[in-house]
N, C-alpha and C positions, 0 to 999 in steps of 0.2 A: 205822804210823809215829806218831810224839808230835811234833804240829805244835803251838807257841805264836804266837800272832799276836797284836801289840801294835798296838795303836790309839787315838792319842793327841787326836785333833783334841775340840776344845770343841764342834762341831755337829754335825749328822749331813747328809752328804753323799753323792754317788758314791762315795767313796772306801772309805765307810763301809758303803754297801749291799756294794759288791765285797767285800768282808771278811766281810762275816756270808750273805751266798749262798755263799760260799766253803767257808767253814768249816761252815754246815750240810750240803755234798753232801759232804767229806772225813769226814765224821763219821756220815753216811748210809752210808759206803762202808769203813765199820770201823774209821778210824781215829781214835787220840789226839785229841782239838783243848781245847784252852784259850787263850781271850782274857782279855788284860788292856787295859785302859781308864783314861782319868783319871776320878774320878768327878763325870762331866757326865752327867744324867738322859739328854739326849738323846742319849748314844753309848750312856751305859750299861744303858739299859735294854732297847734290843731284844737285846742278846745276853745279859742277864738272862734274859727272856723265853723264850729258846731254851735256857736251860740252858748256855751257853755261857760265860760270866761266870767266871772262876776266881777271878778278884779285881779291886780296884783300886788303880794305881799313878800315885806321883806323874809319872813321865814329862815330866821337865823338862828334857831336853837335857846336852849337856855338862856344867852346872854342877852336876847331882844326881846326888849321889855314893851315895844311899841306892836308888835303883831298880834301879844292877846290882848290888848286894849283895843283894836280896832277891829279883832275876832269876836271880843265879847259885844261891840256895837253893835256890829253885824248880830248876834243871837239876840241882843234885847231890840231889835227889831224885826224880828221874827215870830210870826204868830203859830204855838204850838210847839211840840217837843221836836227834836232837832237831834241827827245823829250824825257827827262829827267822824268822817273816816279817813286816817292817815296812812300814808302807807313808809312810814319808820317813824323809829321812835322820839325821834329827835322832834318832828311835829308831832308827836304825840303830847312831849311835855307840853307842848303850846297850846295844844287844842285843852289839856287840861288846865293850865294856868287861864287862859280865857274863861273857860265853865267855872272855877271859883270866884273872876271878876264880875260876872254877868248877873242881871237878877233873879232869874228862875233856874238854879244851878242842877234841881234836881230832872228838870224837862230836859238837859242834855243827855245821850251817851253817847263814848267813845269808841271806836273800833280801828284797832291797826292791823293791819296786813301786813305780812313778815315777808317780804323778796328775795329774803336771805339763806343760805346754809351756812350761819353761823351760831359759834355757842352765845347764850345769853350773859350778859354783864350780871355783876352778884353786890356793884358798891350798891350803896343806900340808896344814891339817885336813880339808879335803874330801877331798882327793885320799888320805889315807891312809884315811879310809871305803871310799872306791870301791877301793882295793886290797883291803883286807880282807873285804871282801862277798864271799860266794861266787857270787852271781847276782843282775842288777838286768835286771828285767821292765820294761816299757814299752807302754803302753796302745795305741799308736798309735806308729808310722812316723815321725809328722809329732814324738812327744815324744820321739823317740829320734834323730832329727837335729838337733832344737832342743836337747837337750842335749849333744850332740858339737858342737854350732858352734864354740863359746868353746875348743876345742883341750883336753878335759881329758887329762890323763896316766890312762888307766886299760885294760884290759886288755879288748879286745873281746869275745874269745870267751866274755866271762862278759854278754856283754850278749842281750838278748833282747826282738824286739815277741813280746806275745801282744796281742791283740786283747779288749777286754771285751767280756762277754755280760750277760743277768740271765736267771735263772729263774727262767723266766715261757711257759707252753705258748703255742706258736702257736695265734692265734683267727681264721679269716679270715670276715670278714664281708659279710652280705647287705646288699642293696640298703636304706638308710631309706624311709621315706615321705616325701612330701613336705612343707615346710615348712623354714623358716630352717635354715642350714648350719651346723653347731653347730662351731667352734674353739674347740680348747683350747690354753691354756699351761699348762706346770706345770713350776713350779720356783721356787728360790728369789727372791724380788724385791728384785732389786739389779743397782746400774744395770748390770753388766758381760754381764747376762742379755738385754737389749734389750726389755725389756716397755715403758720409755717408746718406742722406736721403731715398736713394736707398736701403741699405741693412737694413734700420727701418722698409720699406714698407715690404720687402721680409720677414723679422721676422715678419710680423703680418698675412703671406700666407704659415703657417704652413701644411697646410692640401691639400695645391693645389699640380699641378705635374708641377715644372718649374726647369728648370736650369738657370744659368748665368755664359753668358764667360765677363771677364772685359778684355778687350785689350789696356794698356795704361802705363806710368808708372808714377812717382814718388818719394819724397822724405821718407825717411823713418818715417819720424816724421807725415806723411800724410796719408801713406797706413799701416804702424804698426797698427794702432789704430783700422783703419777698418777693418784688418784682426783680433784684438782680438774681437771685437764687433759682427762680424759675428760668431766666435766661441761661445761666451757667446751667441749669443742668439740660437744655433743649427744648424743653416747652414752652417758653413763652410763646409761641403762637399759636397754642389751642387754649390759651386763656384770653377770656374775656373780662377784663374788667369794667366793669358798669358805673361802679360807683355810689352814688346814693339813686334811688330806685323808690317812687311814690306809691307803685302799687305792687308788691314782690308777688301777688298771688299770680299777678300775667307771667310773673317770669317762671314761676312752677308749673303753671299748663303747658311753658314751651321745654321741662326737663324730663327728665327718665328717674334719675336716681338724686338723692336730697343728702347733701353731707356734712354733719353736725361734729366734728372731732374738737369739743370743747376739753381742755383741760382739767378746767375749772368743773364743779361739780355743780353742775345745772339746779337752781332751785325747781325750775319744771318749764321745760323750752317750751316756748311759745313757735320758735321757728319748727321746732321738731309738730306741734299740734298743725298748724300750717301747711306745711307738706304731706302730712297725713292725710286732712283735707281733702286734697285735692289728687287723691290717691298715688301718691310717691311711697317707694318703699325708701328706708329712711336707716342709712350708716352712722351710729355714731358710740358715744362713748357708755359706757358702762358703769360711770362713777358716779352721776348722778341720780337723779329721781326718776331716769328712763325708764327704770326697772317697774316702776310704778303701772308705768299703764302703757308699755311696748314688751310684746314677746318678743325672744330675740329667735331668728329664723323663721317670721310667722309676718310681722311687720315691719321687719327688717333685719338688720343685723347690727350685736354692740361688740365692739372691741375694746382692749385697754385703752387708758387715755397715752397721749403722748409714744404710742407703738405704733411709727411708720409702716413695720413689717406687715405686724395685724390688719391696718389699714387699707395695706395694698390688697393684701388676701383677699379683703370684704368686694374692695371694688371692683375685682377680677373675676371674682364672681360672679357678681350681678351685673358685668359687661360683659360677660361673653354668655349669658344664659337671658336672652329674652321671655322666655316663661316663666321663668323663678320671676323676674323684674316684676311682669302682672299681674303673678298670684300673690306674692309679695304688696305690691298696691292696693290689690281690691280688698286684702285681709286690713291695708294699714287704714283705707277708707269702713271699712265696715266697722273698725275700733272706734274711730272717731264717732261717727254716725252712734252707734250704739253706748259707748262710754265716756266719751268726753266730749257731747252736745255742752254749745252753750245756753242751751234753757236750762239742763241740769245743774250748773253753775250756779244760772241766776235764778233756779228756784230755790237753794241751797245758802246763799247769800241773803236774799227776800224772806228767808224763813228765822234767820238770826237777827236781818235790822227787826222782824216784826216782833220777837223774840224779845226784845228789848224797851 
């Protein structure tokens, strides 16, 4: 197959790993793959990296009349049908204005990937997207009813949850030695992430034995604050900040417990699939797509969002009970392993491009 995947975002995100694990196992697996990107270092370089890079494109939306003219070059140069996968909508209209410049319009089809838990738009522009897509993927359940709330006009049977994965082998791990409980956060820091809710909980577990590594970065106006915050309340010197961090999976074989207090209502955490992995039991919030594929006291434990109380409760927990921590891990490793492989992903993915 000759798969194009266009990936426009300025930073590098979930959205962004899901597109280059994608595209390396389609490309493992014989086929075609070329990305296109804007040229932002931080997208554009790990699929540089992989050989993956075919070019860069302005990717500006509706108003850029020059990206499906050099999109539709790119497919009348192409021998064979061609499946165009974006992940929003916004390079969706592109990849669809390119397929009606190009000359074999009908060898194209479209595929977007929704990263979002949001409702769907209902103007005319939207909705003539969503008709013209040939297939719109959805991370989660929970982004696939949030965006049918709003009544859109578009055509179910091209709708579809797959579930995200990462490739990343199951690691189930042994007992540590004794000595402070090592959490980790990792992700980006900003506020929608709950890392200031994080370090309220950890001021009120004064008297416990934990550390925390944060592996993530941000703007200053984001993480200044939480760095004074944790000094005023006395912990700054059981944090460790890392900062940006090339392979987080080392830094999970060196944690105990994994802690995700997003605000924001998770489309389907990649970092929550990650530390499962790698048998972590795994703290976090209850408002997003967790619910989907985490039992709560089994692979870990979900709290409210934005409830430092809760929070603390959860990590007092699983700090002072090394057996719960284990049994807890080997269940969040056995989840993964069993229901959120990424073969099962990508054979589920592989069965809609063929589908088409």
């Amino acid at each position: 197959m000759n798969i194009i995947h266009l990936v426009s975002n300025k930073v590098w995100g979930g959205g962004e790993r899901y597109a280059l694990d994608l595209c390396k196992a389609l490309r493992a697996d014989g086929h075609r793959v070329s990305v296109f990107t804007r040229n932002r270092p931080a997208v554009r370089t790990p699929f540089a990296a992989e050989q993956l890079l075919a070019g860069t494109m302005r990717l500006g939306g509706p108003l850029d009349i020059l990206t499906p003219l050099r999109l539709a070059s790119r497919l009348n140069h192409t021998d064979g049908p061609v499946i165009i996968h974006v992940h929003n909508f916004k390079d969706a209209a592109t990849a669809i204005s390119a397929r009606r410049l190009c000359r074999s319009p009908h060898q194209v089809k479209i595929i977007a990937t929704r990263h979002l838990v949001k409702a769907a738009k209902t103007d005319p522009s939207h909705t003539a997207v969503y008709a013209a897509l040939d297939a719109i993927v959805f991370v989660s359940r929970l982004a696939l009813d949030e965006f049918l709330s709003s009544g859109p006009e578009v055509d179910r049977s091209r709708l579809h949850v797959i579930h995200n994965a990462v490739a990343i082998p199951p690691c189930p791990r042994a007992n540590r030695a004794d000595g402070p409980v090592n959490l980790i956060f990792a992700g980006r820091i900003v506020p929608e992430k709950g890392l200031g809710v994080l370090i309220e909980a950890l001021g009120k577990l004064q008297d416990a034995d934990w550390r925390l590594t944060v592996c993530g970065t941000g703007s200053g106006k984001d993480v200044m604050p939480l760095v004074a915050r944790a000094r005023q309340l006395g912990i700054d010197s059981r944090i460790d900040w890392k900062g940006h961090v090339d392979n987080v999976i080392d830094e999970f074989a060196q944690a105990d417990v994994a802690i995700v207090p997003s605000i924001w209502r998770e489309p389907f955490g990649l970092t929550i699939l990650e530390a499962m992995s790698q048998g972590l039991p795994v703290i976090t919030t209850d408002n997003g797509a967790q619910r989907e594929f985490m039992e709560d006291g089994a692979d870990g434990i979900l709290v409210p969002p934005s409830d430092s109380t809760a929070l603390a409760a959860a990590i007092s927990r699983l700090v002072s009970d090394r057996a719960l921590r284990a049994d807890m891990g080997r269940h969040a490793c056995d989840t993964y392993t069993t229901r959120l492989s990424y073969d099962r992903f990508y054979q589920s993915i592989l069965a809609l491009y063929n589908g088409l």
